[in-house]
LOMARDO-250886 format. One record per residue: residue in three letters; x negated, y, z negated of N, C-alpha, C in turn. Coordinates in steps of 0.1 Angstrom, whole numbers, padded with zeros to 4 digits, always signed. Example, Ala and Ser with C-alpha at 12.3 -4.5 7.8 and 13.67 -1.06 7.14 Angstrom:
REM residues 2
ALA-0132-0057-0078-0123-0045-0078-0132-0033-0078SER-0128-0022-0071-0137-0011-0071-0129+0000-0079
END
This chain:
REM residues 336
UNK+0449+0104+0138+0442+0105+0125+0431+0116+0126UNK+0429+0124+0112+0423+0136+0116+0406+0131+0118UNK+0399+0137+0124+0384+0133+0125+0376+0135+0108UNK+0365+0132+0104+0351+0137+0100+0343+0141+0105UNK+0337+0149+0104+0327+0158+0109+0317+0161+0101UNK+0304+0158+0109+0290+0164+0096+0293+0176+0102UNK+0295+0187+0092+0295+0204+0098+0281+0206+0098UNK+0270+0204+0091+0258+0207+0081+0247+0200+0078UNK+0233+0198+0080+0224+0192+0076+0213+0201+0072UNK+0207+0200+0058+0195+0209+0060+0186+0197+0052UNK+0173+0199+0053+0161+0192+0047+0151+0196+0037UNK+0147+0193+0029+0137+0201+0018+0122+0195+0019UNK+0111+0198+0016+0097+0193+0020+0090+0204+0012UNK+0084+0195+0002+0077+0203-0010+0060+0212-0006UNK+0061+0220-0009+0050+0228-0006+0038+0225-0008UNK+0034+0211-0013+0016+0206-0013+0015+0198-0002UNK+0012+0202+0007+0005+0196+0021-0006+0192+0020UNK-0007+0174+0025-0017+0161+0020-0023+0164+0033UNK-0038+0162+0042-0041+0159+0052-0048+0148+0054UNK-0048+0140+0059-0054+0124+0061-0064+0121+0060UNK-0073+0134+0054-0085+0138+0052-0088+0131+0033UNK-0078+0131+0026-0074+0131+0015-0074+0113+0007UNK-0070+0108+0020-0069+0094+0021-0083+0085+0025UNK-0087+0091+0036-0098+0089+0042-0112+0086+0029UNK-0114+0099+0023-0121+0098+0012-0119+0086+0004UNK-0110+0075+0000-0109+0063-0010-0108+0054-0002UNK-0108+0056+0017-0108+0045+0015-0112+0032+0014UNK-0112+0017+0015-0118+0007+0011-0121+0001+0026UNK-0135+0002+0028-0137-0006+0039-0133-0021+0042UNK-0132-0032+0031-0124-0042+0033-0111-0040+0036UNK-0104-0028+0038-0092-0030+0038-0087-0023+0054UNK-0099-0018+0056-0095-0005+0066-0086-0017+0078UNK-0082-0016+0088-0073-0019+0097-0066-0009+0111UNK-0066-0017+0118-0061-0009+0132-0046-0012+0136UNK-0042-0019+0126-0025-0023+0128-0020-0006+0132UNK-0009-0008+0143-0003-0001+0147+0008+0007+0132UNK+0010-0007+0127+0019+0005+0116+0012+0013+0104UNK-0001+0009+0108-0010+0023+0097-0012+0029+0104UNK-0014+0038+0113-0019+0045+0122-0013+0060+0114UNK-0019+0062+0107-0021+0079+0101-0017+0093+0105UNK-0005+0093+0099+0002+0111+0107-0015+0122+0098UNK-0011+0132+0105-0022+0140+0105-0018+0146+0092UNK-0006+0148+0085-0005+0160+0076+0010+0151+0067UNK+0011+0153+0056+0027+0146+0048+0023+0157+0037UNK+0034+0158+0030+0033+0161+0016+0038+0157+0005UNK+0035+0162-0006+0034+0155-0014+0046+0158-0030UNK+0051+0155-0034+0058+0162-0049+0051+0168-0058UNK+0056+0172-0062+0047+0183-0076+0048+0177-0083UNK+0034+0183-0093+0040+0169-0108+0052+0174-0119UNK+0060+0165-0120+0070+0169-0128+0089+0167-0118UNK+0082+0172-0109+0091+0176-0100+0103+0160-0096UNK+0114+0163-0103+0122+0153-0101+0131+0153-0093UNK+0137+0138-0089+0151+0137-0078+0160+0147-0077UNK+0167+0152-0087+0172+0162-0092+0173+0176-0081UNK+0153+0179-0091+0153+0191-0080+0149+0190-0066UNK+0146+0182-0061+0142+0179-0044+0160+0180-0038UNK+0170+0172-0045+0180+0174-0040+0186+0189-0042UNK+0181+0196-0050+0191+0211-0054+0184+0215-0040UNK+0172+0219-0038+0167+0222-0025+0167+0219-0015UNK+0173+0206-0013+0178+0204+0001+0189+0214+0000UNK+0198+0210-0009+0213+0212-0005+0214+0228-0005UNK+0205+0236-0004+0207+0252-0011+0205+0257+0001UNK+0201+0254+0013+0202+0263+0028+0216+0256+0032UNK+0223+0248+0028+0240+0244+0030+0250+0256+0025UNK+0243+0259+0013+0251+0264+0002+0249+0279+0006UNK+0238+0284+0015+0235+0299+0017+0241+0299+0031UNK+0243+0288+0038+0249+0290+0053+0267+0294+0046UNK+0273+0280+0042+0288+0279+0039+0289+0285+0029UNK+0283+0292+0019+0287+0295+0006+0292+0286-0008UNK+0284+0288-0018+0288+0277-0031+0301+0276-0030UNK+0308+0283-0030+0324+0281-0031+0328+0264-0022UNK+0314+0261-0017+0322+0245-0006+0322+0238-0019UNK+0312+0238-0031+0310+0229-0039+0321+0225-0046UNK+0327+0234-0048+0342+0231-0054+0357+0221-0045UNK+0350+0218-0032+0361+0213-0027+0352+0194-0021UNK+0341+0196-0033+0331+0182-0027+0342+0170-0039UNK+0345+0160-0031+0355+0150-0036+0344+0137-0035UNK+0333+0136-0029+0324+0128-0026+0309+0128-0031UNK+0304+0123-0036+0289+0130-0035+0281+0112-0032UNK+0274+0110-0026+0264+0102-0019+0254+0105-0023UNK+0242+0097-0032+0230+0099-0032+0219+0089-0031UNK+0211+0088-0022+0202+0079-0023+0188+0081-0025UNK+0184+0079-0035+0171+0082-0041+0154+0066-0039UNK+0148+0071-0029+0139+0059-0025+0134+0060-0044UNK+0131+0063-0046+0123+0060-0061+0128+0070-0076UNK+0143+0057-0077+0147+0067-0088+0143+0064-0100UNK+0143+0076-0108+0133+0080-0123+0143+0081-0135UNK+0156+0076-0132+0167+0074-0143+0171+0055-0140UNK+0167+0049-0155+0165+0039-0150+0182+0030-0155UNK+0186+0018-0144+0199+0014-0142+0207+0022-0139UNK+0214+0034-0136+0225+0043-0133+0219+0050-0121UNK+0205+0057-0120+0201+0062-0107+0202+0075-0112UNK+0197+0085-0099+0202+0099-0104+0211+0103-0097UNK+0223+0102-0090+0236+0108-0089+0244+0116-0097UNK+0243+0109-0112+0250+0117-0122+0243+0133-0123UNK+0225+0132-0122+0221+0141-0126+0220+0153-0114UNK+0219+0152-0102+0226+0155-0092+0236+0165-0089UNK+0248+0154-0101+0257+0159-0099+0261+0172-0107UNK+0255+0171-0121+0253+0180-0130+0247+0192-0129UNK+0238+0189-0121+0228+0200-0111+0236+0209-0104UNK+0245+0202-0095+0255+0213-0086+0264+0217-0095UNK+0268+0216-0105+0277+0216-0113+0291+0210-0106UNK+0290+0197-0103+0305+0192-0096+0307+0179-0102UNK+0321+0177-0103+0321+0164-0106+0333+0153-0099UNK+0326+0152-0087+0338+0145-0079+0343+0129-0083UNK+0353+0129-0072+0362+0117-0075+0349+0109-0072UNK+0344+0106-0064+0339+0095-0055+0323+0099-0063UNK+0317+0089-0070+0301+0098-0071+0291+0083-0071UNK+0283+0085-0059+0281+0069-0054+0259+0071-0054UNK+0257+0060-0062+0246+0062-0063+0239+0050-0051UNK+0237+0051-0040+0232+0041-0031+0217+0034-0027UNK+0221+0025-0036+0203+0018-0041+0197+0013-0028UNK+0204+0008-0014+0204+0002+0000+0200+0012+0006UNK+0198+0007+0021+0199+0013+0027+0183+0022+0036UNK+0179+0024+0027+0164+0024+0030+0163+0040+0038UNK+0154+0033+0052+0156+0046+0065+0165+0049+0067UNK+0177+0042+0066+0188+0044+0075+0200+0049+0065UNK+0192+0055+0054+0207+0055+0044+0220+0068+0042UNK+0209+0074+0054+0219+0086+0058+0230+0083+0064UNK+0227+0075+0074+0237+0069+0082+0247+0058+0077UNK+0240+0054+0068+0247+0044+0057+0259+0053+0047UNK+0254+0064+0045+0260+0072+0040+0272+0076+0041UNK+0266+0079+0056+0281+0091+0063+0288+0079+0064UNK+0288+0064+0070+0299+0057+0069+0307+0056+0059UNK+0298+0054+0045+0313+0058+0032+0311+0068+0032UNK+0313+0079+0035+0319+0086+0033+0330+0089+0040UNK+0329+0085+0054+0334+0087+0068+0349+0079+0058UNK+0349+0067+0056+0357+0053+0055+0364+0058+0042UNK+0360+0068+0031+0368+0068+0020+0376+0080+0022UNK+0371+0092+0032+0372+0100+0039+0390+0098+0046UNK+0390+0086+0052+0396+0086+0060+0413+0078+0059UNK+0409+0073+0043+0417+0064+0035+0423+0064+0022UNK+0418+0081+0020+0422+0092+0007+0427+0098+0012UNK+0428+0110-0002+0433+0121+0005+0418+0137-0001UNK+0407+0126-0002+0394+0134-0003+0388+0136+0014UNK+0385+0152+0016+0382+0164+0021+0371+0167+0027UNK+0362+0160+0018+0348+0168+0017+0336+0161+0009UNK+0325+0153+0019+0315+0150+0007+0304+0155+0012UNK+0295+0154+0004+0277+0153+0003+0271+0145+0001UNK+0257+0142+0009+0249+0134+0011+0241+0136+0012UNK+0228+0133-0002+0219+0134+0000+0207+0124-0003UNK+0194+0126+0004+0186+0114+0006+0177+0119+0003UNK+0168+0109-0007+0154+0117-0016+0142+0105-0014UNK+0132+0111-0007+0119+0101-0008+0108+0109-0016UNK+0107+0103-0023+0099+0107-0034+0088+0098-0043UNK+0083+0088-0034+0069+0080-0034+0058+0081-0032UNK+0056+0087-0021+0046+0092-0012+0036+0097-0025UNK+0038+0110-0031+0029+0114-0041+0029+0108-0053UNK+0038+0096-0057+0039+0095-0074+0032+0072-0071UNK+0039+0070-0059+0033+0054-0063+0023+0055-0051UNK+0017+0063-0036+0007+0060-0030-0005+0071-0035UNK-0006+0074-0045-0015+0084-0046-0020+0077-0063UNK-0017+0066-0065-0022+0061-0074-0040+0053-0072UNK-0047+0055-0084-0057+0052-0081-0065+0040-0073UNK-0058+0026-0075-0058+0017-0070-0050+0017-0056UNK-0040+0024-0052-0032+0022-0043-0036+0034-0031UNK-0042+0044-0036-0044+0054-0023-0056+0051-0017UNK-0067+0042-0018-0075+0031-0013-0069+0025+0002UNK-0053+0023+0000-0054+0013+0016-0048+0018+0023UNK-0048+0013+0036-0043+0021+0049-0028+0019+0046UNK-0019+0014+0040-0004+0019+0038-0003+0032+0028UNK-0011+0040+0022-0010+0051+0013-0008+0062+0020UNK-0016+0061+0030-0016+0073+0040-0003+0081+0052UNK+0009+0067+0048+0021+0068+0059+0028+0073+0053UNK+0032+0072+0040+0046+0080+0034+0045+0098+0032UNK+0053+0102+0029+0055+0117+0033+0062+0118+0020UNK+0065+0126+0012+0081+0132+0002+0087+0145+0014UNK+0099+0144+0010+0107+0153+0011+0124+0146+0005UNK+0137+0158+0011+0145+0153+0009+0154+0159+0020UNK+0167+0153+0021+0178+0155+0032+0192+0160+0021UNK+0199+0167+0031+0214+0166+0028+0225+0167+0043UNK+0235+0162+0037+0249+0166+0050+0258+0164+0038UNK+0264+0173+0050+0278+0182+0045+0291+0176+0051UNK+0297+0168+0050+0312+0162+0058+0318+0168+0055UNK+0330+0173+0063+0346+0173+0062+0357+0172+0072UNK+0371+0170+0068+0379+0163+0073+0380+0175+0088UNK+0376+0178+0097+0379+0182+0108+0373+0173+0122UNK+0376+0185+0134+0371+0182+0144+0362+0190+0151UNK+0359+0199+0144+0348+0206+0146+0336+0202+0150UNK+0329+0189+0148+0318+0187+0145+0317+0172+0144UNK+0328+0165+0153+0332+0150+0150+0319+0136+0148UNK+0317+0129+0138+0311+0113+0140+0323+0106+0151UNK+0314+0104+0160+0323+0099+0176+0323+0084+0166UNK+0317+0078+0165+0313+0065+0159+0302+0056+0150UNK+0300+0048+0142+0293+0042+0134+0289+0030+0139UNK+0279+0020+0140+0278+0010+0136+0269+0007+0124UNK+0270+0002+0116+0255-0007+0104+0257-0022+0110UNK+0246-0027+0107+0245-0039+0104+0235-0047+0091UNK+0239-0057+0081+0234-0058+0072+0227-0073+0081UNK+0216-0073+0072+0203-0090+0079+0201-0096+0072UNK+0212-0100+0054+0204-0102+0042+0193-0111+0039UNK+0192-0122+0054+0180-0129+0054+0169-0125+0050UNK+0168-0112+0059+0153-0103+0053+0151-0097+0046UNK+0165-0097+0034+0161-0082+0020+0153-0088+0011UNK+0147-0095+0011+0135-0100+0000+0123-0099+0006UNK+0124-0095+0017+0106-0092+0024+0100-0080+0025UNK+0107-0072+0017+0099-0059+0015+0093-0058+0001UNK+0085-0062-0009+0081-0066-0017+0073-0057-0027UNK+0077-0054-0035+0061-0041-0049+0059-0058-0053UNK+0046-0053-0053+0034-0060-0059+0021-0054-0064UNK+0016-0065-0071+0002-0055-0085-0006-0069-0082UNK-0017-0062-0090-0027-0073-0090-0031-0075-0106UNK-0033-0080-0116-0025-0090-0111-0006-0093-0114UNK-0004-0099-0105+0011-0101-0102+0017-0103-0114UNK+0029-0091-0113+0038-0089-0127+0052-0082-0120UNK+0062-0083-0130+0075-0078-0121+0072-0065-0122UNK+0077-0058-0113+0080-0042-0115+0081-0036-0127UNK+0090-0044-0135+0099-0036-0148+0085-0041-0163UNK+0077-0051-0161+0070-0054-0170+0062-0047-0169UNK+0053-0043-0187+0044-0037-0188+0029-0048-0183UNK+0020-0039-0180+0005-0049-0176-0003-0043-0167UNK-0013-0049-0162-0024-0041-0154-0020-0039-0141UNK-0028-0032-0133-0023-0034-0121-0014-0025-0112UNK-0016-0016-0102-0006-0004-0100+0003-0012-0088UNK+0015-0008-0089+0026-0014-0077+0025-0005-0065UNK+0026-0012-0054+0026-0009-0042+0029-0020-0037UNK+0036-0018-0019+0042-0027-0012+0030-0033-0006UNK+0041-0048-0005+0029-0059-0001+0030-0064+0012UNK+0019-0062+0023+0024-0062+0033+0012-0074+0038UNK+0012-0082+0047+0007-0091+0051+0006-0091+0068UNK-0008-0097+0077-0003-0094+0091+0007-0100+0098UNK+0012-0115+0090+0024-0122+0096+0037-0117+0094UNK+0040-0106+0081+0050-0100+0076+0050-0083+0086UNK+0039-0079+0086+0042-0067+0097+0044-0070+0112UNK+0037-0079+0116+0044-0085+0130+0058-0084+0133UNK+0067-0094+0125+0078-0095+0118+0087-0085+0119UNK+0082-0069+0114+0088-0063+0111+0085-0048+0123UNK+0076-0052+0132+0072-0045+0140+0087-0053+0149UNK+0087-0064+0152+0097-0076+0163+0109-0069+0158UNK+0114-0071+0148+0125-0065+0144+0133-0053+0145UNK+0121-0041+0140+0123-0027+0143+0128-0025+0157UNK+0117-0031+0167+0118-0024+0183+0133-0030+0189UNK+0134-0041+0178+0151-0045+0185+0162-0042+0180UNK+0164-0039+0168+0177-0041+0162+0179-0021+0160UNK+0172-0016+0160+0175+0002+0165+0176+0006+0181UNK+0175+0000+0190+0181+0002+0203+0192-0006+0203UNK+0195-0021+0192+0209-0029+0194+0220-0019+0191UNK+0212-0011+0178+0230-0006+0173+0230+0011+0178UNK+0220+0012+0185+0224+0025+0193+0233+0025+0204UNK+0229+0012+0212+0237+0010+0224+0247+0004+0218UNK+0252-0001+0214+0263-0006+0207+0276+0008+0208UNK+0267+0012+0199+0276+0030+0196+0276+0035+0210UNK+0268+0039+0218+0268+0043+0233+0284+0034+0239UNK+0280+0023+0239+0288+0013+0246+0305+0018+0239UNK+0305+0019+0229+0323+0028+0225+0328+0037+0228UNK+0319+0050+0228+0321+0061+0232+0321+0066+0242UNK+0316+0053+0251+0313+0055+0271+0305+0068+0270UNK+0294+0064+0266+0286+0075+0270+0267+0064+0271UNK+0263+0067+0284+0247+0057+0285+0238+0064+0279UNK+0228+0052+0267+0221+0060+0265+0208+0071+0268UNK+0211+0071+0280+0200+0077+0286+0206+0094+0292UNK+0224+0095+0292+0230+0106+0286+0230+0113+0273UNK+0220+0107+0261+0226+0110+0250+0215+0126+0251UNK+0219+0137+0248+0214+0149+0245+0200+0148+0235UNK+0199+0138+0220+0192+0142+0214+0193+0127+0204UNK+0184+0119+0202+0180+0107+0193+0173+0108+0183UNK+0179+0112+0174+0175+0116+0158+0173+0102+0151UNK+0164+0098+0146+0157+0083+0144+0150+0084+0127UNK+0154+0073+0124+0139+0079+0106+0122+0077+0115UNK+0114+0080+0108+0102+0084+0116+0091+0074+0107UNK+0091+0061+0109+0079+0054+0101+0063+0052+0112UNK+0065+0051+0125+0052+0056+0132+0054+0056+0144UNK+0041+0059+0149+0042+0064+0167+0049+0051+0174UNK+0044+0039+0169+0048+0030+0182+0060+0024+0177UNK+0068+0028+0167+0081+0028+0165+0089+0042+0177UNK+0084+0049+0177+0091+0066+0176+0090+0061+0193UNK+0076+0053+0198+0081+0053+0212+0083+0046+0221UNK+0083+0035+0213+0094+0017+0215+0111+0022+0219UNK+0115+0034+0205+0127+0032+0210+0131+0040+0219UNK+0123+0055+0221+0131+0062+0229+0130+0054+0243UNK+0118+0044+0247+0118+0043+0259+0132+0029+0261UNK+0129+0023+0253+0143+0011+0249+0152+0020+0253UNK+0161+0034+0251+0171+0043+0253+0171+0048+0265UNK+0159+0049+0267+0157+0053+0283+0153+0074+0277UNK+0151+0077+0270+0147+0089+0268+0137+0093+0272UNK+0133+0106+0276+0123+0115+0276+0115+0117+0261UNK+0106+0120+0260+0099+0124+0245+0108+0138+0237UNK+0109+0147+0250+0116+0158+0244+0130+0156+0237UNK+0140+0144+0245+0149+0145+0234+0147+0139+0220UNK+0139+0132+0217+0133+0124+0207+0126+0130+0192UNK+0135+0146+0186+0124+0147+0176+0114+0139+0172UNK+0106+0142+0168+0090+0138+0166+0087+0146+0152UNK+0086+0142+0134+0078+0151+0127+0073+0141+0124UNK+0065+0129+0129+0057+0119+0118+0051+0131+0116UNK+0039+0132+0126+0023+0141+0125+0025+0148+0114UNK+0038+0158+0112+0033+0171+0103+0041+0164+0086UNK+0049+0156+0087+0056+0146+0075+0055+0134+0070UNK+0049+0126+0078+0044+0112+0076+0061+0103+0077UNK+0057+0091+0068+0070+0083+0073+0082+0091+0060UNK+0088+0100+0057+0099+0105+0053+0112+0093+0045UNK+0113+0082+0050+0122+0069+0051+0135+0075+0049UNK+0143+0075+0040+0159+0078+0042+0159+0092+0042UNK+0146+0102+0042+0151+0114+0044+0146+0121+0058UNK+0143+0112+0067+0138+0112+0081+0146+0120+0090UNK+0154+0113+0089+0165+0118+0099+0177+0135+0094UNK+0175+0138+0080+0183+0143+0080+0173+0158+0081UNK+0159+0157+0079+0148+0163+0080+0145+0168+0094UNK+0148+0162+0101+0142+0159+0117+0156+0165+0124UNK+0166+0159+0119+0175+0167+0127+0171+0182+0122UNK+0174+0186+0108+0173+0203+0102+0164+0207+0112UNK+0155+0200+0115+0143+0215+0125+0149+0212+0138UNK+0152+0204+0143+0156+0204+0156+0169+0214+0157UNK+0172+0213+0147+0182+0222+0156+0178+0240+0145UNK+0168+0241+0138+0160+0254+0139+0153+0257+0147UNK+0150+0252+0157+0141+0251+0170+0148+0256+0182UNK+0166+0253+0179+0177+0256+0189+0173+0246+0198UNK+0174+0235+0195+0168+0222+0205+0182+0214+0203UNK+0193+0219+0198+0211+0212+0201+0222+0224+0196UNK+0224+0226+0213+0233+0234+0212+0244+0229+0212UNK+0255+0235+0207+0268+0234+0203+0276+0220+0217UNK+0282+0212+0213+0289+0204+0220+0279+0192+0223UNK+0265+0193+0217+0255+0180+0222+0262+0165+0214UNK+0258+0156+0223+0257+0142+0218+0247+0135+0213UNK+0249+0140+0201+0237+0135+0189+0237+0119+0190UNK+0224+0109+0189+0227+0098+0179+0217+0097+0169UNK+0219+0094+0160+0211+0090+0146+0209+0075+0140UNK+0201+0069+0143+0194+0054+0143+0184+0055+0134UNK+0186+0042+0133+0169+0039+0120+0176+0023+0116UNK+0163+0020+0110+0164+0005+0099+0154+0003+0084UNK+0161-0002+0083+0152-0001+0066+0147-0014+0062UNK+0138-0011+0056+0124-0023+0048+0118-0031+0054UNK+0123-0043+0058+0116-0052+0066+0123-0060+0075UNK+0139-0048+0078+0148-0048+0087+0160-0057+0083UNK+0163-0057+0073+0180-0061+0067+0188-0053+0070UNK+0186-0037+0072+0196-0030+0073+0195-0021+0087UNK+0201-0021+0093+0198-0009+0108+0211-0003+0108UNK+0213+0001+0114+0225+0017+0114+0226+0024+0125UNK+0237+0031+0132+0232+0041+0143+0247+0048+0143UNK+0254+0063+0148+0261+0071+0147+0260+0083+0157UNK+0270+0084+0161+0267+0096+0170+0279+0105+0168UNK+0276+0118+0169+0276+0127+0162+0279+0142+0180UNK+0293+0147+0181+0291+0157+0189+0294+0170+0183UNK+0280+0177+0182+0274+0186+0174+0280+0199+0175UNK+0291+0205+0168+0298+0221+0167+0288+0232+0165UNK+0274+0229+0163+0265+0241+0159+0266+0247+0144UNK+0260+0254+0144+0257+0260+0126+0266+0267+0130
END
């Protein structure tokens, strides 16, 4: 059976750079806290105003389109899009997306799940529809775009969770070769835990209702505990998992591409993998937590860095919200 292969990843990250300096100013001494998962990257940025899913995604995908040439867009049979905070309400913005590249493929999948990990969540449908058609070729792209539009609200950039999110966006490029093979996938879904990542206002109203009160996520110290226990386990479970198929130990893997929500995530797992720091991209500090566009961000500079050369054994891990979803894939990398 013929392989899939990401040939391609590039990342987009909008030009107003936040420094924690920004946050610091509102914040609320009742709220301040030393929890490990606030712990403050030095620099994120932020969206422009106006600036929609749309265009974050044309800009990922346009260092793809200047490497391969537009001409690939004509052979996209797939398009994948997951938008952390989409601004087209019930349908998402995939259609618009799609309208944007001017394509309009068979497969056009708007992926509301998935969270950190939705890149990887991604490449599996795509890998799986990929492999059971007679479609060629998709795209995937992942847009976080919170960071400046719900933590930078007046009520909300006050607490130590406003200061972790980052915007930017991701893309990859699949197609049916062996150039550039996904050696393997695993996800795993937790549905126990998909109701514990929670928007909430004060006072308490649904998302979708009008009323006082600005939304932001509700986090509690018995609920971050929880989700700190979770994280440190269930992203080294489904890395070694994938290790354990492809006979390869994780402490052979060339390069562990991860979503980036904080330091004592970032260094729970490489040491759980048995890695060095250096194979471990690192952009919290200069991006903040990124979530589904972590990984496809973190890989793009790593390998503008020339930090994976042609034939490496990539893996890409992460989990999303308050750990329903974890994911991991590895990836032996053909080079740009």
């Amino acid at each position: 059976m013929e392989s899939v292969s990401l040939i391609d990843v590039a990342g987009y990250l909008p030009e107003n750079i936040v420094p924690a300096d920004y946050f610091t100013q509102y914040a609320d001494p009742d709220d301040v806290t030393s929890n490990v998962m606030f712990k403050a990257p030095k620099f994120r940025h932020h969206v422009a105003p106006g600036e929609t899913p749309a265009d974050m995604a044309e800009r990922a995908v346009a260092p793809i389109l200047e490497r391969q040439g537009r001409e690939v867009l004509r052979d996209i049979d797939i398009l994948i899009v997951h938008t952390q905070l989409p601004e087209i309400a019930f349908v998402g913005n995939g259609g618009e997306v799609a309208a944007r590249l001017g394509i309009a493929p068979e497969w056009l999948i708007d992926l509301h799940n998935g969270g950190c990990a939705a890149f990887v969540h991604a490449m599996k449908l795509a890998r799986q529809i990929m492999m059971s058609s007679d479609a060629k070729s998709a795209l995937i792209v992942t847009i976080q775009n919170v960071a400046g539009q719900i933590f930078t609200q007046e009520d909300v950039r006050s607490k130590p969770q406003a200061a972790i999110p980052g915007d930017g966006a991701g893309a990859g490029l699949l197609v049916k070769s062996s150039v550039s093979p996904i050696l393997d996938i695993e996800t795993r879904h937790l549905p126990e835990f998909a109701g514990q990542m929670t928007a909430i206002s004060d006072p308490p109203r649904r998302y979708w209702e009008a009323g006082p009160g600005q939304l932001h996520v509700g986090f509690t110290e018995s609920k971050i505990a929880k989700v700190l226990a979770r994280g440190n386990r269930i992203v080294p479970e489904v890395a070694h998992t994938v290790c354990k198929r492809i006979g390869v130990r994780s402490d052979e893997l060339d390069l562990l591409v991860t979503n980036q929500p904080n330091r004592a995530f970032l260094r729970n797992w490489r040491d759980a993998l048995m890695l060095p720091q250096e194979r471990h991209p690192d952009t919290f500090d200069e991006c903040g937590n990124l979530f589904g566009a972590g990984i496809p961000v973190t890989f793009d500079r790593a390998v503008d860095e020339g930090r994976v050369p042609a034939g490496s054994v990539v893996m890409f891990a992460g989990f999303a919200h308050a750990g329903d979803f974890a994911a991991a894939t590895a990836v032996r990398w053909g080079g740009r």
